[in-house]
N, CA and C atoms as a LAMMPS dump frame, in Angstrom:
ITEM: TIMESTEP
0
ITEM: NUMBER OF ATOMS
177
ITEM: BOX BOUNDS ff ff ff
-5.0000000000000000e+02 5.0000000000000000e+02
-5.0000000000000000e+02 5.0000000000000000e+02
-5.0000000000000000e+02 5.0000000000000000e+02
ITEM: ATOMS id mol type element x y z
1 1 1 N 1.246 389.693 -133.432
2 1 2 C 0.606 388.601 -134.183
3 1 3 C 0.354 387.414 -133.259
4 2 1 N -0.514 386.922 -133.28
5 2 2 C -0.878 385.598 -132.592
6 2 3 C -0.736 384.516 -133.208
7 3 1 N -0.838 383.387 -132.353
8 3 2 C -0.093 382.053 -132.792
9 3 3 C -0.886 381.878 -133.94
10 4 1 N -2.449 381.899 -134.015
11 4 2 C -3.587 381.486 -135.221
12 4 3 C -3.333 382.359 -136.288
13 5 1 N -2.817 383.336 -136.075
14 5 2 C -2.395 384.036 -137.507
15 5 3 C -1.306 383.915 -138.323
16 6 1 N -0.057 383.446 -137.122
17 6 2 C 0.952 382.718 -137.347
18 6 3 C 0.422 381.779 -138.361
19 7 1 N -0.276 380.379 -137.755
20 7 2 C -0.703 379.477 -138.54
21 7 3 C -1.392 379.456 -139.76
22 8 1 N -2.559 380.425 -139.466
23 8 2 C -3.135 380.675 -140.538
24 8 3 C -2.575 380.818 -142.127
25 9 1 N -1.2 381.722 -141.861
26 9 2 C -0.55 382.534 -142.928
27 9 3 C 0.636 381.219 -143.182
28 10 1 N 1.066 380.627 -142.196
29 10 2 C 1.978 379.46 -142.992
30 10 3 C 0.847 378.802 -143.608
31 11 1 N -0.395 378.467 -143.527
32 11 2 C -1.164 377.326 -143.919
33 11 3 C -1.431 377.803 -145.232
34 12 1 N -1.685 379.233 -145.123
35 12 2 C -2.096 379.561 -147.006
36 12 3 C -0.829 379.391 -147.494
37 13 1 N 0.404 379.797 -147.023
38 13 2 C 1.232 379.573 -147.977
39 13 3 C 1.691 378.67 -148.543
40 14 1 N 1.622 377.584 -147.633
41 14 2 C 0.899 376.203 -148.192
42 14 3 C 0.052 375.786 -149.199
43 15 1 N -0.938 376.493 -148.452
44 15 2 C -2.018 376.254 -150.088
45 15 3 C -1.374 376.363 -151.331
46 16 1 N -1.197 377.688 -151.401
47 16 2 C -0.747 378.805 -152.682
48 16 3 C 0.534 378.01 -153.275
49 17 1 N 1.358 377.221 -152.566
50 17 2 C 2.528 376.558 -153.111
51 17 3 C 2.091 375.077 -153.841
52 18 1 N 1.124 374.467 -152.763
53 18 2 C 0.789 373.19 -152.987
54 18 3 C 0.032 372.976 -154.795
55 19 1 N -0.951 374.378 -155.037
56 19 2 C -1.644 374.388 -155.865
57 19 3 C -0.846 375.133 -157.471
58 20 1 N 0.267 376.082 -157.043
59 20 2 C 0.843 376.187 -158.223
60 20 3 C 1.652 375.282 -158.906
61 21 1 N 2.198 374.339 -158.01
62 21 2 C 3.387 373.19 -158.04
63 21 3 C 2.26 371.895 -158.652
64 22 1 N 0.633 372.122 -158.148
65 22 2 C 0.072 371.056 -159.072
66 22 3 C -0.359 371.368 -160.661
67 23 1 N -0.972 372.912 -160.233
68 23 2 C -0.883 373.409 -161.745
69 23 3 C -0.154 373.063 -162.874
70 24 1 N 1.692 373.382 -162.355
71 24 2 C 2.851 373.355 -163.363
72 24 3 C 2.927 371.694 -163.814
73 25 1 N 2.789 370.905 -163.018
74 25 2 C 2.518 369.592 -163.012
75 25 3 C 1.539 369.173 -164.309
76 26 1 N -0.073 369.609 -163.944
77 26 2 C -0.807 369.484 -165.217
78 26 3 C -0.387 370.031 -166.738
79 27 1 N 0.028 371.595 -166.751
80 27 2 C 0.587 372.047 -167.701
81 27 3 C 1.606 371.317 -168.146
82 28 1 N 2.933 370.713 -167.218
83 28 2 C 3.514 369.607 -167.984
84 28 3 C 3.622 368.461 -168.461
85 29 1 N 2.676 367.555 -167.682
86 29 2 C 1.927 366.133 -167.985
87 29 3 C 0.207 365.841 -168.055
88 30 1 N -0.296 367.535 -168.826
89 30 2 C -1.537 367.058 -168.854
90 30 3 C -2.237 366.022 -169.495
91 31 1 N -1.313 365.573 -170.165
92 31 2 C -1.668 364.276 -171.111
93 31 3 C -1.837 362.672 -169.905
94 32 1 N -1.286 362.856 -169.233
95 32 2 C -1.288 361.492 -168.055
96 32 3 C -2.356 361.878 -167.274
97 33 1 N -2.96 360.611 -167.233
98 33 2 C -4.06 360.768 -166.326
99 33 3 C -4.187 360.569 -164.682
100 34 1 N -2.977 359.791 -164.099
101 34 2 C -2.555 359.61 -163.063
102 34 3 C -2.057 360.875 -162.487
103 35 1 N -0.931 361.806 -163.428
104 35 2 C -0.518 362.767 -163.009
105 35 3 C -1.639 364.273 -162.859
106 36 1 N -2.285 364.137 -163.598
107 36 2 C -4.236 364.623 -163.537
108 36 3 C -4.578 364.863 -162.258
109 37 1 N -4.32 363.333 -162.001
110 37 2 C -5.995 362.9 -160.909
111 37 3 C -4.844 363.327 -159.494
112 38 1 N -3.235 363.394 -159.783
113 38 2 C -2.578 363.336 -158.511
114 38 3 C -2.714 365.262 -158.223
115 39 1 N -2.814 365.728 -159.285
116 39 2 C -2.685 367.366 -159.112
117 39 3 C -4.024 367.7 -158.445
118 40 1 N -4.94 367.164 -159.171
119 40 2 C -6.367 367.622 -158.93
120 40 3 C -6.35 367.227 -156.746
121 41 1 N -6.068 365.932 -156.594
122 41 2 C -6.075 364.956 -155.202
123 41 3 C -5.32 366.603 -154.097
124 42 1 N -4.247 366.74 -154.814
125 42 2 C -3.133 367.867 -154.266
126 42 3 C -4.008 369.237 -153.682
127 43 1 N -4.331 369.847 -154.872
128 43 2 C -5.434 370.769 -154.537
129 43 3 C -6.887 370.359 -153.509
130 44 1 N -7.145 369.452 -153.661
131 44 2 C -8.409 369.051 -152.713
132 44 3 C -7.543 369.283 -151.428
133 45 1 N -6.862 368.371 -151.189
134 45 2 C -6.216 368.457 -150.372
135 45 3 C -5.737 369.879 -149.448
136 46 1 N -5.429 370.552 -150.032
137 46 2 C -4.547 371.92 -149.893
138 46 3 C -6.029 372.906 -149.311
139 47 1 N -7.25 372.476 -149.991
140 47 2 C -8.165 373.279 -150.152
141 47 3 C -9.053 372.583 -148.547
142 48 1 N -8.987 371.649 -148.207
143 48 2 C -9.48 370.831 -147.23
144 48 3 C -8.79 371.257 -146.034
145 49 1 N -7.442 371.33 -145.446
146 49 2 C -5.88 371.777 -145.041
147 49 3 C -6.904 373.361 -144.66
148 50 1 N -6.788 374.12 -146.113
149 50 2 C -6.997 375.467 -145.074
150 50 3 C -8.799 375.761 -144.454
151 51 1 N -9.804 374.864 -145.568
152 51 2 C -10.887 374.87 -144.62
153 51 3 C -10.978 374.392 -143.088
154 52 1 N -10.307 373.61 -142.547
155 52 2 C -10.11 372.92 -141.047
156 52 3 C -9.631 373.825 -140.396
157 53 1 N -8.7 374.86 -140.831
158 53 2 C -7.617 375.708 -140.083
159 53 3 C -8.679 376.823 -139.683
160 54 1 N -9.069 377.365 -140.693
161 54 2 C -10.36 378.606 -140.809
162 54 3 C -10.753 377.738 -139.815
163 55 1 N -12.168 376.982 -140.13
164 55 2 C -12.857 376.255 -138.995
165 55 3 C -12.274 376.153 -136.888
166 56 1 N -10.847 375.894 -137.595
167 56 2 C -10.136 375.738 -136.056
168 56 3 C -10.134 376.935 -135.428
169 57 1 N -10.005 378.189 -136.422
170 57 2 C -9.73 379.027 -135.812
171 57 3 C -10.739 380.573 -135.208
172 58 1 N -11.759 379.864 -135.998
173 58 2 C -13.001 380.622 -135.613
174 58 3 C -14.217 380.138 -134.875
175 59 1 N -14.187 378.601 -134.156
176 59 2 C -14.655 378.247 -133.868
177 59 3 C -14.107 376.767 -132.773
């Protein structure tokens, strides 16, 4: 395995953690709108994180 696949695969698992942990978040305070806009921010985030990595790593 190489270091970029190394990375690659911690970075999704990242993702995949970042975005269920915002999910459970909405499902439990979907009524707050702060806690909303912080899940939704989380996922952009997470989703931004592994587009750069892809990008880094194919180019």
């Amino acid at each position: 395995m190489t270091l970029s696949a190394i990375v690659l695969s911690i970075v999704s698992i990242g993702v995949v953690v970042t975005m269920s942990l915002s999910l459970k978040i909405l499902r439990k305070h979907g009524s707050t709108p702060m806690l909303k806009g912080m899940a939704v921010l989380l996922m952009a985030l997470a989703v931004i994180w592994f587009g750069y990595f892809v990008v880094l790593l194919f180019f």
